[in-house]
KEMARDREN-348556 format. One record per residue (C-alpha): x, y, z; residue in one letter. Coordinates in steps of 0.02 Angstrom, whole numbers, plus 50000, padded with zeros to 5 digits. Layout:
N
xx;yy;zz;type
X;Y;Z;A .
...
//
This chain:
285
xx;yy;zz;type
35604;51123;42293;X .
35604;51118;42479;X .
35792;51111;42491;X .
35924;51253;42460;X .
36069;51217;42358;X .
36170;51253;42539;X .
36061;51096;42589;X .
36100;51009;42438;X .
36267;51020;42456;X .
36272;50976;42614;X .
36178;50812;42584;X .
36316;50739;42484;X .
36452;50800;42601;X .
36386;50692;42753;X .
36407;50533;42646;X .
36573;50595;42607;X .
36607;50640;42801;X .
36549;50458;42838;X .
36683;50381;42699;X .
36821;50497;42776;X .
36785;50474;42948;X .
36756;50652;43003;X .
36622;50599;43097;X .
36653;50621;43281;X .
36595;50547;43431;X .
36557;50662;43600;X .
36492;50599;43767;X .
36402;50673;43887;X .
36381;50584;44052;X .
36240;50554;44184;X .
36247;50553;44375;X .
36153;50423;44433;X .
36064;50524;44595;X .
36075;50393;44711;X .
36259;50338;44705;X .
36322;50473;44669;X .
36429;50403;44497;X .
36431;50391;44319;X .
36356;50249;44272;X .
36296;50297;44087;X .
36333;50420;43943;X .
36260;50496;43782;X .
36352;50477;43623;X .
36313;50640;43530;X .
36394;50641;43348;X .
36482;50805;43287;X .
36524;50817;43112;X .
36728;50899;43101;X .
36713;50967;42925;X .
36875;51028;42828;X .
36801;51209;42795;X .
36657;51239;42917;X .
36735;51184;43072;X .
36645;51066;43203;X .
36453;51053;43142;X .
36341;51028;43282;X .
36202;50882;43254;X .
36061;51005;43236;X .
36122;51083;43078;X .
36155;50896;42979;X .
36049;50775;43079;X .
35871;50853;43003;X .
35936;50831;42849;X .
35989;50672;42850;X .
35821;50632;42931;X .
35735;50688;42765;X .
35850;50620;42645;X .
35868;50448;42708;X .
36059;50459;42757;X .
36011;50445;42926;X .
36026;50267;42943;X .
36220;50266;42854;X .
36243;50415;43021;X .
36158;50279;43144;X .
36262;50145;43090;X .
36428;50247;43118;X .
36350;50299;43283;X .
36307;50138;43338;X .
36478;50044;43284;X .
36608;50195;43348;X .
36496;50217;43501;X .
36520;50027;43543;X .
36689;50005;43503;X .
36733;50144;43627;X .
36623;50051;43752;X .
36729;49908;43734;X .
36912;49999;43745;X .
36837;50071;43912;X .
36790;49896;43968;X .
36973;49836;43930;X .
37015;49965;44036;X .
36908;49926;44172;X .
36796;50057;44129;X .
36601;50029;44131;X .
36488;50115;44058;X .
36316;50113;43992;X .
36325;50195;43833;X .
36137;50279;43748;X .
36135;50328;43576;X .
35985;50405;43475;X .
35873;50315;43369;X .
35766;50405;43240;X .
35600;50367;43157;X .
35677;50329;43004;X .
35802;50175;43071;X .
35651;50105;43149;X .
35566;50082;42978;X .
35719;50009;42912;X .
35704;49830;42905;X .
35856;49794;42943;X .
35887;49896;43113;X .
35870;49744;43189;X .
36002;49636;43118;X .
36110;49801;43144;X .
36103;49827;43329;X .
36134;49663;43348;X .
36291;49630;43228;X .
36352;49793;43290;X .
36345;49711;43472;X .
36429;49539;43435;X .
36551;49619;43330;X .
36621;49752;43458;X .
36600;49594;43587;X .
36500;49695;43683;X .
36335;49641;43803;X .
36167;49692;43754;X .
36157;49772;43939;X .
36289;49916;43891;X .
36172;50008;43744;X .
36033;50094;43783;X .
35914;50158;43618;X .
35866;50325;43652;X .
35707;50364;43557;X .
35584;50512;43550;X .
35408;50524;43582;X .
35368;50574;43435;X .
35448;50457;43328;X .
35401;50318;43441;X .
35206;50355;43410;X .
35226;50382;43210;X .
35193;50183;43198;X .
35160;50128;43385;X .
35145;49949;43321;X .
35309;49942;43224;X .
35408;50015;43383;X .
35327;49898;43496;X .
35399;49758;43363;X .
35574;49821;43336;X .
35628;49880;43521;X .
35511;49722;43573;X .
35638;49617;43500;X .
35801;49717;43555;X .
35752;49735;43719;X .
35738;49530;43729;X .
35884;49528;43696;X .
35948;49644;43836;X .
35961;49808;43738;X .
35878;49957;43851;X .
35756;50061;43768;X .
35729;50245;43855;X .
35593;50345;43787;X .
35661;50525;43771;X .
35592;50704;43774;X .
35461;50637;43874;X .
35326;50748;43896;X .
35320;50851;43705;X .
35242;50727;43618;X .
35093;50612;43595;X .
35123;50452;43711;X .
34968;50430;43798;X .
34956;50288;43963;X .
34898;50157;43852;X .
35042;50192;43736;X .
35170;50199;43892;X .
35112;50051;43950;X .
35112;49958;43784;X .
35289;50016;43714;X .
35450;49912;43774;X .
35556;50032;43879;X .
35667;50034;44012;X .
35653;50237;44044;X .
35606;50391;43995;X .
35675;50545;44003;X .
35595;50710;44060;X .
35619;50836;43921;X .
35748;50998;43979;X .
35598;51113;43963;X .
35528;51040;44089;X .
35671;51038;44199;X .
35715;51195;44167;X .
35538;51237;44264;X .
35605;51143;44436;X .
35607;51302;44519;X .
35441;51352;44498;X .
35301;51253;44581;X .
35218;51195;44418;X .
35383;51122;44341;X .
35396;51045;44517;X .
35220;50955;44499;X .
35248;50901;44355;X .
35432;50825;44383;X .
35347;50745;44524;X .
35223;50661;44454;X .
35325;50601;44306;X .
35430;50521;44442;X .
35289;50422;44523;X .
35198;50393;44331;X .
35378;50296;44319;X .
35380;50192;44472;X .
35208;50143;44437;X .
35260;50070;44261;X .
35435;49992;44351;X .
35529;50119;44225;X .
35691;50227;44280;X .
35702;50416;44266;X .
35825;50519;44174;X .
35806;50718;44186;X .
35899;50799;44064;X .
35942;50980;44032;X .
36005;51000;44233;X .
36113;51156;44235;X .
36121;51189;44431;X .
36165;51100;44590;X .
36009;51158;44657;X .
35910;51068;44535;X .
36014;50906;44540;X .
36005;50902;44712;X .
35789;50937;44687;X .
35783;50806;44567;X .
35835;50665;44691;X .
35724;50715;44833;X .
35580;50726;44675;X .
35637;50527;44660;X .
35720;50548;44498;X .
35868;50408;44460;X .
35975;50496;44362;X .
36028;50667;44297;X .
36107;50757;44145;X .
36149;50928;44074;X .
36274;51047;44077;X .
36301;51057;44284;X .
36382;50888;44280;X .
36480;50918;44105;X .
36445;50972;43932;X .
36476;50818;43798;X .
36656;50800;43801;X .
36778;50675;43692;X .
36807;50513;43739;X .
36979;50555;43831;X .
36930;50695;43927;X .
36783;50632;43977;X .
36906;50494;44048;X .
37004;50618;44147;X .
36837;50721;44198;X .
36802;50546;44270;X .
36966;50509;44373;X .
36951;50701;44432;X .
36797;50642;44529;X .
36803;50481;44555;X .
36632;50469;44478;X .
36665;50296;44394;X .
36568;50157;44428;X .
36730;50040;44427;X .
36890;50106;44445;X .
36997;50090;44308;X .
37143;50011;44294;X .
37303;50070;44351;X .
37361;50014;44163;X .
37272;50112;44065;X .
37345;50217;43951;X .
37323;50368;43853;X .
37424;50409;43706;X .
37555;50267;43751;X .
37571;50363;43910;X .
37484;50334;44101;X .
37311;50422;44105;X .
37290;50570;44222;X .
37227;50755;44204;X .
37394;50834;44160;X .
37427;50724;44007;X .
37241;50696;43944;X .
37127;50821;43998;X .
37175;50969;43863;X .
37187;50855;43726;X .
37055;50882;43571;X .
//
């Protein structure tokens, strides 16, 4: 038995969490390098459990790959993510909003009809999700991919292909699967200042042009590197430099602090039944 009763146990917890909504939703935003604002965030899911404390992703997420609960985490993700997307449009807020897509929810048959209900029934447009999906899982069944995010991205979805560079995506395959972006894996970018890393960033930058596809570096934890990464021709940027995932309400303040946002919001908007502004929001959990 590959699993340890620790495992175990934590397999029917996480469809407990999901039931009692201690699933939590963090966002981590990217600069887009040539306006200089945040256009776009990540919706990263943290698990607040009663004894353990906040659970990072990488200690459920694995699990719930293997045991099939990974599509009952997806369909939280997808349905919290977009109704915050659509208070922050209220509020004259707006933002892109990526959330990850695993191998498993792409074999689901039903991932489809999910995306898109989740969409109409948050009343928000196709153009505001992006699918974040790896290489890796994106070349376990090339020809189902190409079918699913096909579809979705007819529909105005945006597919960006992540970790770029660790796995198995050849040119044919890049030029055959339906995305919008892909996003140079932190290992990589954690290279910038060495020549190599440089070549490579570089060349993943024109490979990206060439295909009409945007370019997302992740993992930037310098100004130095941000600042490398647009003159490398790189559209936008993420990683701790600019901000570490942060709850939906501070990552509101973070964005009034620097005038980051792509719209600004409205004077109305409220946090807490109060007006919004570093002092009352910013420290909140």
């Amino acid at each position: 038995d590959p699993f340890s009763l620790e495992r175990l146990t934590l397999v029917a917890e996480l469809r407990q969490a999901v039931a009692r909504d201690q699933l939590e939703l963090w966002y981590q935003p990217k600069l887009d390098l040539h306006s200089g604002r945040v256009e776009a965030v990540e919706a990263l899911v943290r698990w607040r459990h009663p004894q353990r404390g906040l659970v990072p992703p990488d200690a459920f997420i694995p699990t719930a790959e293997r045991t099939g609960l990974i599509q009952l985490v997806t369909s939280w993700v997808l349905n919290e993510a977009l109704r915050q997307v659509r208070r922050w449009q209220d509020q004259g807020l707006h933002l892109n909003v990526a959330i990850n897509v695993s191998q498993g929810d792409l074999a689901e048959a039903s991932f489809q009809a999910l995306v898109l209900r989740a969409l109409e029934v948050n009343g928000v447009p196709a153009s505001s999700l992006t699918l974040e999906i790896t290489e890796t899982a994106a070349m376990h069944n090339p020809k189902r991919t190409a079918e699913v995010l096909g579809e979705l991205r007819r529909r105005g979805v945006r597919i960006s292909l992540d970790d770029f560079g660790t796995g198995q995506a050849s040119l044919a395959h890049l030029h055959n699967l339906p995305v919008d972006e892909i996003k140079l894996d932190k290992s990589f970018v954690l290279d910038l200042p060495d020549a190599h890393g440089q070549s490579i960033a570089r060349a993943t930058a024109m490979l990206a042009r060439e295909f009409g596809l945007k370019t997302v570096a992740e993992g930037v934890e310098s100004a130095a590197c941000e600042r490398l990464l647009g003159k490398l021709g790189f559209d936008q940027a993420q990683g701790f430099h600019l901000s570490k995932p942060l709850p939906a309400v501070q990552l509101e303040a973070w964005i009034l602090q620097r005038g980051l946002a792509q719209a600004a919001m409205n004077t109305a908007m409220t946090c807490g039944g109060q007006p919004l502004d570093s002092q009352s929001c910013a420290g909140r959990p």
